[in-house]
TORPA-4810 file (N, C-alpha, C, O; in nm, 3 decimals):
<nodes>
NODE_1_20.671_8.020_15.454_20.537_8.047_15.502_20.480_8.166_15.425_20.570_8.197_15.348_X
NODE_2_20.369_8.255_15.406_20.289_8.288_15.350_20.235_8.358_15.407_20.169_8.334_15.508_X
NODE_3_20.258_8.493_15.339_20.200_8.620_15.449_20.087_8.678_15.387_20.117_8.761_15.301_X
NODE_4_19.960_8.659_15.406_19.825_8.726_15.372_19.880_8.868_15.423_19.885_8.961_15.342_X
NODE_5_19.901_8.877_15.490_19.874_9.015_15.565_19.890_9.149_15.440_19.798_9.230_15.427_X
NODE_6_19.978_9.156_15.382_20.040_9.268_15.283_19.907_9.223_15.162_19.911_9.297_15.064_X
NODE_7_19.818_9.136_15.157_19.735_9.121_15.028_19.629_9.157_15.100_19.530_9.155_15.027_X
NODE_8_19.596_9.201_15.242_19.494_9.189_15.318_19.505_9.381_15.311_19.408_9.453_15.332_X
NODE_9_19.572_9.405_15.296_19.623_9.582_15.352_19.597_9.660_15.173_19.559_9.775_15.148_X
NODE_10_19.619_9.594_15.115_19.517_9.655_14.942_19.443_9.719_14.922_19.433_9.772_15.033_X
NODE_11_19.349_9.779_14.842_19.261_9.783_14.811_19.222_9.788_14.721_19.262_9.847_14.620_X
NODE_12_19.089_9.693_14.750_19.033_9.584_14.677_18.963_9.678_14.519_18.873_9.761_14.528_X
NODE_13_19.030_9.637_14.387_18.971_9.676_14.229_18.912_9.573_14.198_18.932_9.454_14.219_X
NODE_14_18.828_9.637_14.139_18.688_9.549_14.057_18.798_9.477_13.915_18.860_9.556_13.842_X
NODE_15_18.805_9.371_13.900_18.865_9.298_13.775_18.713_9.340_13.647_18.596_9.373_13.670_X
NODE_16_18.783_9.320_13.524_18.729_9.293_13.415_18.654_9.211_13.426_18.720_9.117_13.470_X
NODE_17_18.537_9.175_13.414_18.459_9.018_13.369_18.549_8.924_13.258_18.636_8.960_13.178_X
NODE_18_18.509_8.828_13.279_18.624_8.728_13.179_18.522_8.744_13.031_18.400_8.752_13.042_X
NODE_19_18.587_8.746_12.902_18.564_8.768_12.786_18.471_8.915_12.760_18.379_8.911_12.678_X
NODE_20_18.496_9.021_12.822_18.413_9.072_12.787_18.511_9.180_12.715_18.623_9.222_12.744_X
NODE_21_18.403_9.211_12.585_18.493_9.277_12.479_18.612_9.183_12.413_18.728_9.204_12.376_X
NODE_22_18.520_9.064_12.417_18.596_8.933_12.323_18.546_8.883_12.218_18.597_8.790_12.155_X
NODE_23_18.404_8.960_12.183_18.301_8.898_12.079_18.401_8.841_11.982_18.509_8.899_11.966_X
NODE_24_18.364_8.710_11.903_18.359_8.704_11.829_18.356_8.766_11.684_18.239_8.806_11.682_X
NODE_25_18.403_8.797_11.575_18.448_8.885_11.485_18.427_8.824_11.354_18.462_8.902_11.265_X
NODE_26_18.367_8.676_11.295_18.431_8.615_11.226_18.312_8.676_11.116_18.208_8.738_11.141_X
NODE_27_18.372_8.631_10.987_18.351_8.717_10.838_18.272_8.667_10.823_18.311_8.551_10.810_X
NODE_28_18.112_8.671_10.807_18.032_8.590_10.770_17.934_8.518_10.933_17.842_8.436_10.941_X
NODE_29_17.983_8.569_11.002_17.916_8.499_11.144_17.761_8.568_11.197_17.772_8.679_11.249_X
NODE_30_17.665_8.529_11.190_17.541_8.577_11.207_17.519_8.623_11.347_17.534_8.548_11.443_X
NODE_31_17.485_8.737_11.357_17.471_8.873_11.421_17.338_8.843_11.448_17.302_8.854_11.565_X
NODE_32_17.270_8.813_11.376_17.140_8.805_11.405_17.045_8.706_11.536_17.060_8.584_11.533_X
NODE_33_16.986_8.746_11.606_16.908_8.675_11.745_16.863_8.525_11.697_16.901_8.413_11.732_X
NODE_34_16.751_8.576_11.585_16.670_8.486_11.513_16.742_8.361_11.467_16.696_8.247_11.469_X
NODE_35_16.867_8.400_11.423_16.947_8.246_11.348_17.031_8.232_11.424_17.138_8.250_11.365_X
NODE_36_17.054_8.199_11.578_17.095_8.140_11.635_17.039_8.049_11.749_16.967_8.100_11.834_X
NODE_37_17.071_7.915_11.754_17.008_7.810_11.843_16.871_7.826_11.786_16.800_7.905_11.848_X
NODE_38_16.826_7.778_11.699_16.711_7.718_11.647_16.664_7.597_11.610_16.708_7.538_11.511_X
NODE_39_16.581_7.556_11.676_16.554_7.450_11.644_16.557_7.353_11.569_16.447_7.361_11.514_X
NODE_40_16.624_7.236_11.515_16.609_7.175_11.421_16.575_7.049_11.422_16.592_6.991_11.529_X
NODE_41_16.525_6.980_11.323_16.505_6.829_11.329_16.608_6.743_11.243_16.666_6.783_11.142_X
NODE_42_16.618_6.646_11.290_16.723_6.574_11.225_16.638_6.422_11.161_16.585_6.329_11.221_X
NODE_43_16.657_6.453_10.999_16.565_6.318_10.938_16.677_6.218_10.892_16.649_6.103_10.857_X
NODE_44_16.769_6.254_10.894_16.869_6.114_10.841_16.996_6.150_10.923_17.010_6.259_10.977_X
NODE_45_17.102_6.034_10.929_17.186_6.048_10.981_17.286_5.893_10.888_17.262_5.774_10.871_X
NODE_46_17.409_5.996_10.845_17.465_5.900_10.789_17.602_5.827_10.864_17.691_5.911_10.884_X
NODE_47_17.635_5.693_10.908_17.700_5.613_10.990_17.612_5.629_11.160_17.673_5.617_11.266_X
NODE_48_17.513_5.649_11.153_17.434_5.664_11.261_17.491_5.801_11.300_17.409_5.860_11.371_X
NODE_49_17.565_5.849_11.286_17.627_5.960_11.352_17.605_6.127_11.324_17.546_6.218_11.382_X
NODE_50_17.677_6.114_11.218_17.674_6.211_11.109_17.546_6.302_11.083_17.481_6.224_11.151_X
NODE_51_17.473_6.375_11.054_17.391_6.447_11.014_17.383_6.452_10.837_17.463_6.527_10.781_X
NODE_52_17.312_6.394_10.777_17.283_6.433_10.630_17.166_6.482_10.613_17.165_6.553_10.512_X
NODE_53_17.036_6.476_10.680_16.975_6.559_10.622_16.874_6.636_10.724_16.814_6.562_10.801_X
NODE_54_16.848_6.782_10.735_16.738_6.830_10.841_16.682_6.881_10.814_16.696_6.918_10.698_X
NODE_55_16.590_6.923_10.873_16.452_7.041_10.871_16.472_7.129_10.968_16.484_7.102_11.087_X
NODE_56_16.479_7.283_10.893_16.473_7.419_10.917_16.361_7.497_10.897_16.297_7.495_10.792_X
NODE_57_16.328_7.579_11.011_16.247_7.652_10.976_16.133_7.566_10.829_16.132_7.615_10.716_X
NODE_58_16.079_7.486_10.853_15.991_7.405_10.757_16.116_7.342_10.593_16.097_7.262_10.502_X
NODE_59_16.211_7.414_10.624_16.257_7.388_10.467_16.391_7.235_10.515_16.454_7.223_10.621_X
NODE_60_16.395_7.143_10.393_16.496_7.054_10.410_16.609_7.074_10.336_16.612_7.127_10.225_X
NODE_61_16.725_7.019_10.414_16.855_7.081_10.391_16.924_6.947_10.348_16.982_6.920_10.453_X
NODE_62_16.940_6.896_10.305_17.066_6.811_10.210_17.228_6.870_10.270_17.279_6.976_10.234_X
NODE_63_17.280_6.785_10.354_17.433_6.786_10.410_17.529_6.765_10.322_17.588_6.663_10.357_X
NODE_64_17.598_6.831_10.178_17.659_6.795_10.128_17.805_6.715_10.222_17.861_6.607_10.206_X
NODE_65_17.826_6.823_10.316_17.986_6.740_10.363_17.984_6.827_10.542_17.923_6.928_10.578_X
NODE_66_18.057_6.755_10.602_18.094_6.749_10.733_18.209_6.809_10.716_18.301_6.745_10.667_X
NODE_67_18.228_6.961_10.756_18.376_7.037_10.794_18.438_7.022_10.880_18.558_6.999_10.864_X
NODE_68_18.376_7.029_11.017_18.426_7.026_11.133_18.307_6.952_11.251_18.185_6.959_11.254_X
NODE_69_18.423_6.870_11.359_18.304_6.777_11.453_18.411_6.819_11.600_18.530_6.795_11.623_X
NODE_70_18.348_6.863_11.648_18.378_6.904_11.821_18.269_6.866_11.924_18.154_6.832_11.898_X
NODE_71_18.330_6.879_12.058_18.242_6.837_12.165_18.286_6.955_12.269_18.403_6.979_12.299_X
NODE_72_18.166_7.028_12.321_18.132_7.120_12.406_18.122_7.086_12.539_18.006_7.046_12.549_X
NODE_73_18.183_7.076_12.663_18.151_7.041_12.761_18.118_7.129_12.893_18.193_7.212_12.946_X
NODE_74_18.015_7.099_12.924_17.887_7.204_13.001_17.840_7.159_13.109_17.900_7.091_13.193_X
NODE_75_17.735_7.195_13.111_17.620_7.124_13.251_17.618_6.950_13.162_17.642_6.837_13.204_X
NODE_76_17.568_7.015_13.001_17.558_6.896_12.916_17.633_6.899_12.817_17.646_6.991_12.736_X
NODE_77_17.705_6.756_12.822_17.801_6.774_12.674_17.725_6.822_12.547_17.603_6.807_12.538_X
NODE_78_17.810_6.888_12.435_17.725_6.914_12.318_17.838_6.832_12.189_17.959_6.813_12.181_X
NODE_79_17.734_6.805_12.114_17.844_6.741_11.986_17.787_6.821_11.905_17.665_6.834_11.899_X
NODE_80_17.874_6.886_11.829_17.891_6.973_11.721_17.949_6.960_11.633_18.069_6.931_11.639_X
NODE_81_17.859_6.985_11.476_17.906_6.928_11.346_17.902_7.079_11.260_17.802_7.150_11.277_X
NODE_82_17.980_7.114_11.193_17.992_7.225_11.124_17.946_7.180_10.996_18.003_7.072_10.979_X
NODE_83_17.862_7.208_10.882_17.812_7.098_10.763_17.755_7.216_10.686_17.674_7.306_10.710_X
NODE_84_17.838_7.172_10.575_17.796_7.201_10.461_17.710_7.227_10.360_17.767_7.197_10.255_X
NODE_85_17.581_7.276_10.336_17.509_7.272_10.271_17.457_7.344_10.106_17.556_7.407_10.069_X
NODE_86_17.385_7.352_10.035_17.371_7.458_9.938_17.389_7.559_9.982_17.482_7.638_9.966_X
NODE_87_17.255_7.562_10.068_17.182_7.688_10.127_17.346_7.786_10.226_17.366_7.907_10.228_X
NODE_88_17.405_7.707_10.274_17.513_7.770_10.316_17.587_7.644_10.446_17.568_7.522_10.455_X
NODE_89_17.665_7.727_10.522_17.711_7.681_10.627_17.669_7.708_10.740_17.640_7.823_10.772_X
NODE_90_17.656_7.589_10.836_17.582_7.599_10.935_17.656_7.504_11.062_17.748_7.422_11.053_X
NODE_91_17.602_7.536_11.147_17.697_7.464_11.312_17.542_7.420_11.368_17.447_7.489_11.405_X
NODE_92_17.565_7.246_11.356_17.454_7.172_11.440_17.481_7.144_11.566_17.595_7.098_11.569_X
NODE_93_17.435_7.148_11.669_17.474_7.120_11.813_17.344_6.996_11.855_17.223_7.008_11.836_X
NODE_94_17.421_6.879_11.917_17.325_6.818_11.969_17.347_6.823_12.155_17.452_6.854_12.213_X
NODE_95_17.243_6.790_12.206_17.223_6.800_12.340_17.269_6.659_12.354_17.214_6.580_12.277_X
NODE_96_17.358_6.610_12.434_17.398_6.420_12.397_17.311_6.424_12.571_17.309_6.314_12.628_X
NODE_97_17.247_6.541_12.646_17.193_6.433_12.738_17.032_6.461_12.693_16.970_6.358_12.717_X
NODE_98_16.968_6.536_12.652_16.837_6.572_12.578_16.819_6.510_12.478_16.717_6.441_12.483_X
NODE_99_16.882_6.505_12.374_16.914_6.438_12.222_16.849_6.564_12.132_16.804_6.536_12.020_X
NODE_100_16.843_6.714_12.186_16.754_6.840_12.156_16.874_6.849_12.060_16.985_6.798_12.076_X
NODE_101_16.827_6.928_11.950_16.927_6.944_11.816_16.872_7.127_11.802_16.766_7.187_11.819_X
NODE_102_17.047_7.174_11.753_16.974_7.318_11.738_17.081_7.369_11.662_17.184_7.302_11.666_X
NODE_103_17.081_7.481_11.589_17.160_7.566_11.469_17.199_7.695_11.477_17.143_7.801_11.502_X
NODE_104_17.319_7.656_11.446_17.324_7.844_11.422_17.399_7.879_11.285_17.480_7.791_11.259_X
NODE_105_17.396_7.951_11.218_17.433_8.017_11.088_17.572_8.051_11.080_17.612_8.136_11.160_X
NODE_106_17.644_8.006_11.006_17.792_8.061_10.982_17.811_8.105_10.859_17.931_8.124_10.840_X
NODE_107_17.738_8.131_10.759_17.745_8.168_10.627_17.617_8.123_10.555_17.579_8.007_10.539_X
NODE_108_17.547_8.253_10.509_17.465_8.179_10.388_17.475_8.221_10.293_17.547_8.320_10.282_X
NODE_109_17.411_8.168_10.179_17.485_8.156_10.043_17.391_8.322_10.001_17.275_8.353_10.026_X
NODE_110_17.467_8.376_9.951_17.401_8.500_9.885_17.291_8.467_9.755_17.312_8.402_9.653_X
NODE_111_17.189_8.525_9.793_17.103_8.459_9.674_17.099_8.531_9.522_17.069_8.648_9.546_X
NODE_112_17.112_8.520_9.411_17.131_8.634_9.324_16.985_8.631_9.259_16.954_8.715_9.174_X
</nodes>
């Protein structure tokens, strides 16, 4: 049997929040407000699936290659494609119950 009583006679400490002072760290990961979750449009899609080509901020992006494909699960699932481009690397997220598409920056190419 199971004695509350001795967990009841404590006193009660405030825990840590979960992840906090867990940021993220990665080399190249955008810090910035502005380039994250932004809007994007999606004009082609190669095997229906895939993402090859979008519109950013007015400019079009050519998908050379698909790095990485994950699924986020939330209020709403998210499918997420990590893809390759000139311009740099980038993480597409789609809304699979919205069909809302949005970006965030994982590297861009240094311009010389």
């Amino acid at each position: 049997m199971l004695r509350t009583d001795s967990l009841r006679a404590q006193p009660r400490t405030s825990l840590p929040r979960v992840g906090v002072g867990t940021r993220s760290t990665r080399i190249g990961a955008s810090t910035s407000r502005r380039e994250r979750n932004d809007a994007v449009e999606i004009l082609e899609k190669r095997f229906g699936y895939f993402p090859h080509e979008f519109r950013w901020r007015g400019h079009t992006h050519q998908v050379q290659a698909v790095e990485r494909t994950w699924t986020k699960m939330g209020r709403a699932a998210q499918l997420c494609f990590r893809v390759r481009c000139q311009e740099g690397v980038f993480d597409l997220m789609q809304n699979a119950k919205t069909n809302i598409w949005s970006l965030s920056v994982v590297q861009k190419k240094q311009s010389t």
